[in-house]
C-alpha positions as CSV (number, residue, x, y, z in Angstrom):
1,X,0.0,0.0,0.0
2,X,1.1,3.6,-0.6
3,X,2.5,5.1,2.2
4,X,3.1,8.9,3.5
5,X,6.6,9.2,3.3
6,X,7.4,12.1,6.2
7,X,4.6,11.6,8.1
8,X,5.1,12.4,11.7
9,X,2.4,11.0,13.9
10,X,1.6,11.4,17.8
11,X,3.1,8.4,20.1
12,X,1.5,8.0,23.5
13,X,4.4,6.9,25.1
14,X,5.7,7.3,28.7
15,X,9.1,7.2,29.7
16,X,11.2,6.2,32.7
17,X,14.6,7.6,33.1
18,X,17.2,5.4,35.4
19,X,20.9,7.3,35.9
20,X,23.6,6.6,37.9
21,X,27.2,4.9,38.2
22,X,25.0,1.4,39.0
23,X,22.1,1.7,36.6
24,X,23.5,-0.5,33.4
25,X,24.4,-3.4,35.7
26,X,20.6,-2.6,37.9
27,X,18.9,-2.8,34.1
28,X,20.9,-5.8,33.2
29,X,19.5,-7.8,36.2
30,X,16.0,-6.5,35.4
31,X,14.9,-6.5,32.0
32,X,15.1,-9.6,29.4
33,X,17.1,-8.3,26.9
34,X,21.2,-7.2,27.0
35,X,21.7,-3.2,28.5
36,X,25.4,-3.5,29.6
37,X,26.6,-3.7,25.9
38,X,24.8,-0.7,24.4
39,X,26.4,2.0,23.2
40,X,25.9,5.4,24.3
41,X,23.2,6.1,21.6
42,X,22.2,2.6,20.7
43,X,18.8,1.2,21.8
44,X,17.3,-2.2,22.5
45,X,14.1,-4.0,22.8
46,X,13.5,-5.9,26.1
47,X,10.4,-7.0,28.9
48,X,9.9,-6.5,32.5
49,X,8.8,-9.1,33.5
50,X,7.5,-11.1,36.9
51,X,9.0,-14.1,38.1
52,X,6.6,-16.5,36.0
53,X,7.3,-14.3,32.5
54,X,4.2,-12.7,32.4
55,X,4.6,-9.1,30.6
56,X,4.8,-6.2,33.1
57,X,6.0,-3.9,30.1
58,X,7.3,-4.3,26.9
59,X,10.4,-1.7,26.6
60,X,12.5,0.1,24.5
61,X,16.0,0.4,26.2
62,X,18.0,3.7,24.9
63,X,21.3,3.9,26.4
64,X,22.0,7.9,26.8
65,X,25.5,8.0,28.2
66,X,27.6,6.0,29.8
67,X,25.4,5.9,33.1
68,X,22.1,7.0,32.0
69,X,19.0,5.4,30.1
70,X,16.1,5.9,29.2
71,X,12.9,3.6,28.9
72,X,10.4,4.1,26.5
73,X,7.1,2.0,27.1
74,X,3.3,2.4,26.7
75,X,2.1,5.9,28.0
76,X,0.3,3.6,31.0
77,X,2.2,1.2,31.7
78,X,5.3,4.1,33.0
79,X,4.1,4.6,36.5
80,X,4.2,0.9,36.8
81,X,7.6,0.7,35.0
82,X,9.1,3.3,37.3
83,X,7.4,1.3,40.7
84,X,8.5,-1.8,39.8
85,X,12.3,-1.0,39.4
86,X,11.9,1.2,42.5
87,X,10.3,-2.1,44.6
88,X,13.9,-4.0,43.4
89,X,16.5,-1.4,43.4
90,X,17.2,-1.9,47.1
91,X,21.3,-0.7,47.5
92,X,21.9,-0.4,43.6
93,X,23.3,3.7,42.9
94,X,21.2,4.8,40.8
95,X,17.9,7.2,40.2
96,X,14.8,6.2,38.8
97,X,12.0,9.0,37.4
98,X,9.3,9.6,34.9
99,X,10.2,12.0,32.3
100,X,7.3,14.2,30.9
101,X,8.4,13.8,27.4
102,X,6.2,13.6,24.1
103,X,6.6,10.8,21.4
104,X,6.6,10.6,17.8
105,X,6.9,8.8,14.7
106,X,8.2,10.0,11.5
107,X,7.7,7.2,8.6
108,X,10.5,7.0,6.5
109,X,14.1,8.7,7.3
110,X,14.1,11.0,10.0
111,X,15.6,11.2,13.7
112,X,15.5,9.3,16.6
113,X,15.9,5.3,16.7
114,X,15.0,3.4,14.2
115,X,11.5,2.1,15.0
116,X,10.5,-1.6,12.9
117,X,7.0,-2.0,14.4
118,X,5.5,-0.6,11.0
119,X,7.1,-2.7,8.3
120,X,8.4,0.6,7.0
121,X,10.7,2.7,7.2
122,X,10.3,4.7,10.1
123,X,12.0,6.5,13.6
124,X,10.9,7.3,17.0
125,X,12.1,10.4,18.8
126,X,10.6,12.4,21.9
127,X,11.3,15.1,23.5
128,X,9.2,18.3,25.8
129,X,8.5,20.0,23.2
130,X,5.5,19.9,21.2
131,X,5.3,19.3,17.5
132,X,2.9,19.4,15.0
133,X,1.8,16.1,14.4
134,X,-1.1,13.7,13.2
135,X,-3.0,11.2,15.3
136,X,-2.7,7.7,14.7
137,X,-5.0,6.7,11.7
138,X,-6.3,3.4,10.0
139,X,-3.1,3.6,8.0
140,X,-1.1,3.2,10.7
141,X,-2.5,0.8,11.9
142,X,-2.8,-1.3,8.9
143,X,0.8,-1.6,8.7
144,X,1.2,-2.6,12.3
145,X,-1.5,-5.7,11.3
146,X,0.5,-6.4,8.2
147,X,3.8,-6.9,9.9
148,X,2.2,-8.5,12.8
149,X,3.1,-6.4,15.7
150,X,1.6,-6.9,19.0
151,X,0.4,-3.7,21.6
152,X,-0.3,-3.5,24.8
153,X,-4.1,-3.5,25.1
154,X,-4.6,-5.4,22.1
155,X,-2.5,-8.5,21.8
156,X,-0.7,-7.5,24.8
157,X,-1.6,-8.0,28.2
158,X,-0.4,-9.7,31.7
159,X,-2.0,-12.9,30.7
160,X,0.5,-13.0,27.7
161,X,3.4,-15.4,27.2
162,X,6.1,-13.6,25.5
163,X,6.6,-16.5,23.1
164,X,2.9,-16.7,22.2
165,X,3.8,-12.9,20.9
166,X,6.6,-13.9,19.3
167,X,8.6,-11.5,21.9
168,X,11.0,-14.3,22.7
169,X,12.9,-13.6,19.0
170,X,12.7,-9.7,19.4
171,X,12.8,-8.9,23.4
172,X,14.8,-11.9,24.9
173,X,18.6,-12.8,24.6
174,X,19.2,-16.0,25.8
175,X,22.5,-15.9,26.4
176,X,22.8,-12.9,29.5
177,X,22.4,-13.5,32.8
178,X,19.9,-13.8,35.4
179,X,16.4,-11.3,35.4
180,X,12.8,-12.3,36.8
181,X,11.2,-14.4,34.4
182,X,14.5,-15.9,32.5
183,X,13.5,-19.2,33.8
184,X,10.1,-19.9,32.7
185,X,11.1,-18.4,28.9
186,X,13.9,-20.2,28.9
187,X,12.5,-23.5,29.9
188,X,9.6,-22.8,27.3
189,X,12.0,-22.0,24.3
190,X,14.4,-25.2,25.2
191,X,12.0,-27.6,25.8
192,X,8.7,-26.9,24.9
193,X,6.1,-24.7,22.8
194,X,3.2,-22.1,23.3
195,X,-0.5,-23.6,22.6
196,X,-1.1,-20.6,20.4
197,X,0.4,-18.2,18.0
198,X,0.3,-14.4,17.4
199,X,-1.0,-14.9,13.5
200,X,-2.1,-12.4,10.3
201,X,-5.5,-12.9,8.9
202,X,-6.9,-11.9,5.9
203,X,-10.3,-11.5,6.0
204,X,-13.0,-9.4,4.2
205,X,-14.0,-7.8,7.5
206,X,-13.5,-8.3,11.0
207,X,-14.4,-7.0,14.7
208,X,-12.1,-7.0,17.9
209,X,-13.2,-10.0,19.5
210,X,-14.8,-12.3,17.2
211,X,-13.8,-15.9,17.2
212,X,-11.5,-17.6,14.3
213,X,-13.3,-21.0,13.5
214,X,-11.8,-23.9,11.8
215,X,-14.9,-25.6,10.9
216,X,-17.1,-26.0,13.9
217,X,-14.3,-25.3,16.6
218,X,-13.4,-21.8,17.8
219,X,-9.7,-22.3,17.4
220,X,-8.7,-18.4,18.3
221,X,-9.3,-14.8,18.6
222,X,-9.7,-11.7,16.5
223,X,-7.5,-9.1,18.8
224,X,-6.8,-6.1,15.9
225,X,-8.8,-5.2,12.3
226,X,-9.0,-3.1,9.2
227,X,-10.7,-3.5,6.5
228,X,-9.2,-6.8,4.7
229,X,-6.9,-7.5,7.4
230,X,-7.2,-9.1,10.9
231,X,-4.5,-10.0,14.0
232,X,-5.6,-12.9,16.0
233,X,-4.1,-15.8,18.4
234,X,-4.8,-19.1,17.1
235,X,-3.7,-22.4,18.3
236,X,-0.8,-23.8,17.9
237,X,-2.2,-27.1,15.9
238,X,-3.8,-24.9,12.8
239,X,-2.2,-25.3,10.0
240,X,-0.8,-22.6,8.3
241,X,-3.0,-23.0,4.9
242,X,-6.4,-24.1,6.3
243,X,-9.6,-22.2,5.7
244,X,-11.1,-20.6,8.5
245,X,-14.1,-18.5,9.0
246,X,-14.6,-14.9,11.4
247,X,-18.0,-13.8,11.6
248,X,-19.0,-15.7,8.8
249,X,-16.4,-14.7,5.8
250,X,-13.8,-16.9,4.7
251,X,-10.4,-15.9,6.3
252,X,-6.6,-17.6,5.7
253,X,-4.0,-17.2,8.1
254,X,-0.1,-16.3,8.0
255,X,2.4,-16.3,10.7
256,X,2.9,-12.9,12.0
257,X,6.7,-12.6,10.1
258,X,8.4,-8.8,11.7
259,X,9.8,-6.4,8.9
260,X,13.6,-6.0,9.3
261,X,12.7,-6.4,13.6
262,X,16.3,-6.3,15.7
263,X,16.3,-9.7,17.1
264,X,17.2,-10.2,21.0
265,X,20.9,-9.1,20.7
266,X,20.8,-6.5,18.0
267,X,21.1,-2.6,19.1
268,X,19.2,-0.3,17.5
269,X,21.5,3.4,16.7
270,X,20.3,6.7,17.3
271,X,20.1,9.3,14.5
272,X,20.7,12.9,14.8
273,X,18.3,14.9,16.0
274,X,17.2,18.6,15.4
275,X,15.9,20.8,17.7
276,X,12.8,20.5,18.7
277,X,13.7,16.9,20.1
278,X,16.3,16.1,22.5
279,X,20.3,15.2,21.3
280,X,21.6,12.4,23.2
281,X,25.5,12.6,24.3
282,X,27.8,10.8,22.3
283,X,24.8,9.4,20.0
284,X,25.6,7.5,17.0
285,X,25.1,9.9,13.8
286,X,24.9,6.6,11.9
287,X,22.3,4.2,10.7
């Protein structure tokens, strides 16, 4: 589909802030994904998590300077971000605090990090001041369905596996040390499977909510739509060719497959930014 090129839309992000001479070794023992081995202006996707991997908050990890960070998660999810790390720093030197910044998206080239949730294309940046931007549209949203990418709210919630998201391939490294969760994911990658699958639909039409039948059996769960497009769980045992049915209409289903998504040890660099959003020290001018 045609695209607007330069775009900038409105993000409703909040963001947690955690400085100090302790706070990349603090991070490391707290979220699922590598913070230690970022470079000042590289970023990272990761989860908090609780002890049985069930999703507190799905992060983005930006490494400011060489003891600051900054993480960027769902606008209601930061007061909980910023409590829970609070609850577990105990001794560790470092500050924790919500920053009152405002979030946006600019498709194609622009500053920021580089943001793959869109299948395009595109860069996140924040920053106090406000810009002029547009509202998240169908558009938008139709290129989150098409490149299968889950939100809190929607796909995502605290009854959520990260594997069932397919979060263990973009949020997890399995090779770092010990955070709360770690077990249970890594037991369920090693040994076992999830009983269903974060999966793109296509389908003439489709309502948050409705049930995805194969045959007679409800087999899954409608949890995003546009026109011609749906983003559903499904179990595990449905074939990936099989014709299934949504309120009525025929629908086939493909594995959610992420555009160009970093994988669990892959940093993300930060490109320059102008004015009216923050510069990060020492941030990579690079993409």
């Amino acid at each position: 589909m045609q695209t607007a090129l330069g775009t900038v839309y409105r993000l409703d992000r909040g963001y947690v802030a955690v400085n100090g001479p302790e706070a990349a070794e603090f991070l490391e023992r707290m979220v699922s994904n590598e913070v230690v081995s970022l470079e000042p202006g590289e970023a990272r996707t990761a989860l908090l998590l609780t002890p049985k991997s069930r999703i507190v908050a799905p992060l983005r990890v930006v490494r400011e300077g060489a003891e600051s960070f900054l993480l960027i998660t769902e606008a209601a999810l930061a007061e909980t971000v910023a409590s829970t790390l609070l609850r577990a720093r105990f001794a560790a030197k470092c500050e924790i605090e919500l920053k009152p910044y405002r979030g946006y998206l600019q498709l194609g080239a622009g500053d920021g990090i580089r943001n793959d949730d869109y299948g395009v294309e595109a860069f996140e940046s924040w920053g106090e001041a406000e810009r002029e931007a547009a509202e998240p549209d169908e558009q938008l949203e139709r290129l989150r369905i098409e490149v299968g990418t889950p939100v809190w709210g929607r796909e995502l919630d605290e009854t959520i596996l990260p594997a069932e998201a397919g979060l263990d391939a973009t949020h997890v490294s399995f090779t770092k040390g010990c955070y709360p969760g770690q077990e249970p994911i890594a037991r369920l990658h090693y040994r076992g499977r999830p009983n269903r699958r974060l999966a793109v639909l296509e389908v003439q039409n489709a309502a948050l909510r409705d049930e995805i039948f194969l045959g007679e059996k409800a087999v899954g769960r409608v949890t995003s739509a546009v026109p011609g497009l749906a983003l559903g769980y499904v179990r595990r045992e449905v074939d990936d060719d099989v014709e299934l049915e949504i309120g009525g209409a025929e629908a086939r289903l493909h594995l959610a497959t992420p555009y160009a998504r970093s994988s669990g040890d892959r940093a993300l660099p930060l490109r320059r930014q102008r004015s009216q959003v923050r510069i990060l020290p020492g941030a990579s001018l690079d993409q």
